[in-house]
C-alpha positions as CSV (number, residue, x, y, z in Angstrom):
1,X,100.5,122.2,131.5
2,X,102.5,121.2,134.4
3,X,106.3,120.4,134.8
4,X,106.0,117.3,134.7
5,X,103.9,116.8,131.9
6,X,106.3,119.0,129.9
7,X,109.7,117.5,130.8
8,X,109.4,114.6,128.1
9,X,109.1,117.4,125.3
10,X,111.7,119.7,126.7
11,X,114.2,116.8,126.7
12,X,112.9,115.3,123.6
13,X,113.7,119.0,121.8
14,X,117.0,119.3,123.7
15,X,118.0,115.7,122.5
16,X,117.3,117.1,118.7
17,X,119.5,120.3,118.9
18,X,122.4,118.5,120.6
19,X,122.3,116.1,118.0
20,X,122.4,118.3,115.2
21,X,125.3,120.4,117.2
22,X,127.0,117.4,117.8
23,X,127.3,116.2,114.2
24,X,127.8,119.1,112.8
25,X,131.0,119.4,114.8
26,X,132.0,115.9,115.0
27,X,131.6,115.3,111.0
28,X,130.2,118.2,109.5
29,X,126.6,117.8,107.6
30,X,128.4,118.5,104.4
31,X,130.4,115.8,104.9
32,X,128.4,113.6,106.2
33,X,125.5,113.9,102.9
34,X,128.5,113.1,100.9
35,X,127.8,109.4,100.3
36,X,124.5,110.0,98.8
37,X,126.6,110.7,95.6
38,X,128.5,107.5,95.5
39,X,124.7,105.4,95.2
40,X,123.9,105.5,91.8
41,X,120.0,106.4,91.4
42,X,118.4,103.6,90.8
43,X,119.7,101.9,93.5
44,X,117.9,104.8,95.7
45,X,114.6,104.4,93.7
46,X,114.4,100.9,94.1
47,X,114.9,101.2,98.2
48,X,112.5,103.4,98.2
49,X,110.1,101.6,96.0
50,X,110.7,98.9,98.3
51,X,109.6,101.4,101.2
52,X,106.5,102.4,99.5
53,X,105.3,99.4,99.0
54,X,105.4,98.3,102.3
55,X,103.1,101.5,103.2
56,X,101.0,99.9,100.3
57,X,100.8,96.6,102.3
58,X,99.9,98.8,105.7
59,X,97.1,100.4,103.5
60,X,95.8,96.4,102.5
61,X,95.8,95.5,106.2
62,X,94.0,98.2,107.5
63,X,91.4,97.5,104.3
64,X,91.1,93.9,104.7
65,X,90.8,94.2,109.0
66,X,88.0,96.8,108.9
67,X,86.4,95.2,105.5
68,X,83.2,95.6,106.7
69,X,83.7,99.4,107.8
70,X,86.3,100.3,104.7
71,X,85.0,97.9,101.8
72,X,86.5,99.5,98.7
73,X,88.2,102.7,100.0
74,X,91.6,101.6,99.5
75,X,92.7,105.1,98.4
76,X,91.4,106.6,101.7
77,X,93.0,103.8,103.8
78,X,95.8,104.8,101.6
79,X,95.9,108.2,103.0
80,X,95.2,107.5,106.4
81,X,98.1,105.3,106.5
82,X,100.2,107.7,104.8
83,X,99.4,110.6,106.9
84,X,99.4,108.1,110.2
85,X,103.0,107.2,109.5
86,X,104.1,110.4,108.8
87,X,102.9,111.9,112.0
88,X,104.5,108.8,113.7
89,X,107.8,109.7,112.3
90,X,107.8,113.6,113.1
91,X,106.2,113.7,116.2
92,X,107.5,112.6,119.7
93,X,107.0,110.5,122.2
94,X,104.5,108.1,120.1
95,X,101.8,111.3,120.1
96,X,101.7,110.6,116.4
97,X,99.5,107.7,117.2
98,X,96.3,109.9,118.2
99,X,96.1,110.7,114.5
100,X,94.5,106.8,113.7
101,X,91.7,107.2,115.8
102,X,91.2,111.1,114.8
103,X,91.7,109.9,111.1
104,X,89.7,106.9,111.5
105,X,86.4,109.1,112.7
106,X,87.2,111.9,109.9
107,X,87.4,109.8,106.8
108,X,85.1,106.7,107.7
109,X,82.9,107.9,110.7
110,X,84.4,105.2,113.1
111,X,83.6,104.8,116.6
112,X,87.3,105.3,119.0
113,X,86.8,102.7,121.1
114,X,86.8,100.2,117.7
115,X,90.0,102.2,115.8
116,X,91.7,101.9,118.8
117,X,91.4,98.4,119.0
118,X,92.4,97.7,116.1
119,X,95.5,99.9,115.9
120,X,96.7,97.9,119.5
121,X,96.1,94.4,117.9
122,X,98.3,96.3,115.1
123,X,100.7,97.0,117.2
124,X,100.4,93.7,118.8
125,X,101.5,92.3,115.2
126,X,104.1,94.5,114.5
127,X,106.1,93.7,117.6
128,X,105.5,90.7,117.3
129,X,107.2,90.0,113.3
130,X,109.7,92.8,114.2
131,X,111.2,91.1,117.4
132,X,110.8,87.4,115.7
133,X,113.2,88.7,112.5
134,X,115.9,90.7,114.9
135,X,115.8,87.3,116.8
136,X,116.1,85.7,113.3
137,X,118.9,88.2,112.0
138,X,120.9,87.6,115.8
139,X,120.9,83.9,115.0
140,X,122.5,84.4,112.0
141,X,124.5,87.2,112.5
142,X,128.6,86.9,111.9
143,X,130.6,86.7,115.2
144,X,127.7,85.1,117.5
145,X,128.6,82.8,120.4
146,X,126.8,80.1,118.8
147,X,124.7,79.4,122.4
148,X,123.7,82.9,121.6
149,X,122.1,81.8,118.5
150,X,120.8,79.0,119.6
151,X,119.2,80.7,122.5
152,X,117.6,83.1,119.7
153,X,115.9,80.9,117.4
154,X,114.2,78.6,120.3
155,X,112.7,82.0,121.1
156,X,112.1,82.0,117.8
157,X,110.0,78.9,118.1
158,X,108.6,79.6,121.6
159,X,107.2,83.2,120.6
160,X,106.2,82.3,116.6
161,X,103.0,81.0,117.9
162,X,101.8,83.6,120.2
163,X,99.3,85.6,118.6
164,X,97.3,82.2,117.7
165,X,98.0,81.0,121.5
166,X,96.4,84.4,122.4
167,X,93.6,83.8,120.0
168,X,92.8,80.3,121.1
169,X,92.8,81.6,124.8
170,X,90.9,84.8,124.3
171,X,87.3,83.6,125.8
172,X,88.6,82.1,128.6
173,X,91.2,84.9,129.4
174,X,88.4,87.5,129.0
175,X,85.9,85.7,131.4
176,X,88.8,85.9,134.3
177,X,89.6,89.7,133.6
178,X,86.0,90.9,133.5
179,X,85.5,88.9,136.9
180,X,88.7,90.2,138.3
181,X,88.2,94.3,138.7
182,X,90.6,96.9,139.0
183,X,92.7,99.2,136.7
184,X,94.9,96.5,135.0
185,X,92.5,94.0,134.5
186,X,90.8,96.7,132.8
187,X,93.8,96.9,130.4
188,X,93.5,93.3,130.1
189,X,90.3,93.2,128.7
190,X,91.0,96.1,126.5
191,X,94.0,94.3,125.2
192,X,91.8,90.9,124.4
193,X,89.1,92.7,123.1
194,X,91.6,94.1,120.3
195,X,92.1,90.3,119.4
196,X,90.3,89.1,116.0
197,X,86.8,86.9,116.8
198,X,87.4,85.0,113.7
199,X,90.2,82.5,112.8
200,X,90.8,83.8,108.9
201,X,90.9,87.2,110.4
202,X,93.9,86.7,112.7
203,X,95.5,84.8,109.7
204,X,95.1,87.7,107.4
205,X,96.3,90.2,109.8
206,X,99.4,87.8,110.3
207,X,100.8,87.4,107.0
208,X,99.3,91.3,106.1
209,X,101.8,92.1,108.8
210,X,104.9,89.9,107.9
211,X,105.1,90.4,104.6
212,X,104.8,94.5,104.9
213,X,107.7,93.9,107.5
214,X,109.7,92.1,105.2
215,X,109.5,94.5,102.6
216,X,110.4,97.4,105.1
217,X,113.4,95.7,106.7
218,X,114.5,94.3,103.7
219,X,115.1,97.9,102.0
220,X,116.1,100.1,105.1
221,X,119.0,96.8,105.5
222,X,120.0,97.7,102.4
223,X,120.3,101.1,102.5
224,X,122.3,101.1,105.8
225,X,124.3,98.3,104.1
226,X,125.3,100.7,101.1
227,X,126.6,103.4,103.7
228,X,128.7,101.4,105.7
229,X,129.4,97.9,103.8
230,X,128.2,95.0,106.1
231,X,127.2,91.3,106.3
232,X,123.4,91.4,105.5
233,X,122.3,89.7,109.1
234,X,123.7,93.1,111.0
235,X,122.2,94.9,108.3
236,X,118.9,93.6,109.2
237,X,119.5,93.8,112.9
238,X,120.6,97.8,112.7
239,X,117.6,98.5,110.6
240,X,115.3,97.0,113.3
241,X,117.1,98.5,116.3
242,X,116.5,102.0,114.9
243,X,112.8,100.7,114.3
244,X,112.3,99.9,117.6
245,X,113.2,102.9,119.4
246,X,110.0,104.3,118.5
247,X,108.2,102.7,121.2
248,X,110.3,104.6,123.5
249,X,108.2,106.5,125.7
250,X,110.7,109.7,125.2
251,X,112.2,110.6,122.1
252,X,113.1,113.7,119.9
253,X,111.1,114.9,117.0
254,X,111.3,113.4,114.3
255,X,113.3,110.3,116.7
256,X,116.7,112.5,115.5
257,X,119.4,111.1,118.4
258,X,117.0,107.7,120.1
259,X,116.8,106.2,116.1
260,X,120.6,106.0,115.8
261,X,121.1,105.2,118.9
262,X,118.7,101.8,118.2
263,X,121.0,100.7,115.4
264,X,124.4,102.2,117.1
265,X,123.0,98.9,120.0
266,X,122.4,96.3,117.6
267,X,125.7,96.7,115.5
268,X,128.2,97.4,118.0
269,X,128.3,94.3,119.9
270,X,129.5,92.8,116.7
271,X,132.5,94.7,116.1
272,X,132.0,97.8,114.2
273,X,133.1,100.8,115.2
274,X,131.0,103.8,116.2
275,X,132.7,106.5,114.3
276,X,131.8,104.5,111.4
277,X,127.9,103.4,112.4
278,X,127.0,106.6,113.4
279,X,127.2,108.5,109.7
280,X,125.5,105.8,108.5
281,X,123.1,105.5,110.8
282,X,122.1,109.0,110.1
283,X,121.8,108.6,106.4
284,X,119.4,105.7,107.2
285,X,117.3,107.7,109.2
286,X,117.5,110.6,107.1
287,X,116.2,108.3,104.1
288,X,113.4,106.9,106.1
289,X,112.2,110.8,107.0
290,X,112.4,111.6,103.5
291,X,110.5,109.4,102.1
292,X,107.7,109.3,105.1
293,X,107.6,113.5,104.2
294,X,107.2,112.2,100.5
295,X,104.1,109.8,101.0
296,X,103.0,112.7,103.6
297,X,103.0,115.0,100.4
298,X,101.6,112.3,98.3
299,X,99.1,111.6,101.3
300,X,97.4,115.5,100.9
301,X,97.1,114.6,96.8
302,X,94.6,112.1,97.4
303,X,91.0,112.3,97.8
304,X,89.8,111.5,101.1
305,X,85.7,110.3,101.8
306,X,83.8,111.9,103.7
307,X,82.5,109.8,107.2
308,X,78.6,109.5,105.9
309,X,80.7,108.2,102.7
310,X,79.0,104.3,101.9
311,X,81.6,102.0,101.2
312,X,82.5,101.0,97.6
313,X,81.7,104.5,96.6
């Protein structure tokens, strides 16, 4: 492996030691874990029951896209899922995505170019409901310049509507990228391609993805919120700035330093100081890991088919 191609790792590793050095000596980890007493368990079950269930929702959408492929091997898409997202949250640099195709071929004897596909018009979604509700959260958020939420929800309204505007263009856009040539009309195609042919489809796929998002964002809010009391629109916007940052093309294992550093930018602006995000902001990401090694553990209990497996069996 060259330099180059080994710089992203060596800083991602060097971002997660300083971390850990650095809040060690700014707060102490003892310290720091403290507040985790103060939430009475329940509470902490029913956040993560919350986050479970939206990996249950991920499970149903990757069920219900590949129905054809994948009819009645919820359990397996189960694990897939379970196993995907943990090697998203643990590994750097988004490498934790090569496991979908890898998994994809393993447990139901799918072709790449198809997984692949169908994980970017996932992605596609997820960016999509994520940006829409931080835009939602902004416009609501305590403190805005009103213009500034005003400016957020018309981009609320201009973007809503995008993945059907894609959808309703996709034969015609496809025709002009395959005539055009080259190396990013090639991604163009690849990118259309991922779109559902068939209108239900790209509904289910739709609310499949909103409502798992919901669910998500709705208990990692409220877990940040129960670390460092807050108004529930910054709640919202600190849990999706820590979500975001794993699109980053360079960031720690396990996203220890770039995850905090997502919610320490969409709190600040509004007042709260970083002395006081920052531990909380730790113990939200700390909860998120936990439970994504939990599923992971749950993930290796269950029975996995093999790829010559016929569905429903």
């Amino acid at each position: 492996m060259s330099a180059a191609a080994r710089w992203p790792a060596v800083v991602s590793w060097a971002a997660l030691i300083g971390m850990l050095l650095v809040v060690e000596q700014v707060w102490g980890w003892g310290h720091l874990l403290a507040p985790w007493g103060q939430i009475a368990p329940s509470a902490a079950l029913a956040a993560l029951g919350l986050l479970v269930m939206s990996y249950i929702l991920r499970a149903l959408r990757l069920l219900d896209y590949f129905r054809l492929e994948l009819s009645g091997r919820f359990v397996a898409c189960l694990k897939l899922t379970l196993l995907h997202n943990l090697a998203n949250n643990l590994l750097p640099m988004r490498a934790g995505e090569v496991s979908f195709p890898v998994l994809m071929s393993r447990y139901f004897g799918m072709d790449v170019a198809r997984s692949v596909a169908g994980l970017f018009w996932f992605r596609l979604l997820d960016l999509h409901a994520i940006v829409l509700i931080g835009l939602s959260a902004l416009a609501l958020a305590p403190l805005s310049v009103s213009l500034w939420g005003q400016g957020a929800l018309a981009l609320v309204l201009l973007l809503l509507p995008a993945p059907f505007l894609a959808y309703a263009l996709r034969g015609r856009a496809l025709s002009w990228c395959e005539g055009r040539g080259g190396r990013l009309s090639a991604k163009a195609v690849q990118a259309l391609q991922a779109l559902p042919a068939d209108g239900r489809e790209l509904w289910r796929s739709f609310i499949w993805t909103w409502v798992n998002w919901l669910v998500k964002l709705a208990a990692l809010a409220w877990v940040l919120a129960a670390f460092l009391p807050m108004p529930a629109a910054l709640a919202w916007l600190g849990a999706i700035g820590g979500d975001l940052t794993s699109v980053l093309p360079v960031h720690a294992p396990g996203g220890f330093g770039t995850y905090e550093a997502g919610v320490l930018a969409a709190i600040l602006p509004f007042g709260l100081a970083a002395a006081q995000v920052v531990p909380a902001a730790i113990n939200l990401h700390l909860f998120l890991l936990g439970s994504s090694l939990l599923a992971g553990a749950l993930a290796w209990l269950l029975p996995a088919p093999k790829a010559g497996q016929t569905p429903g069996t």
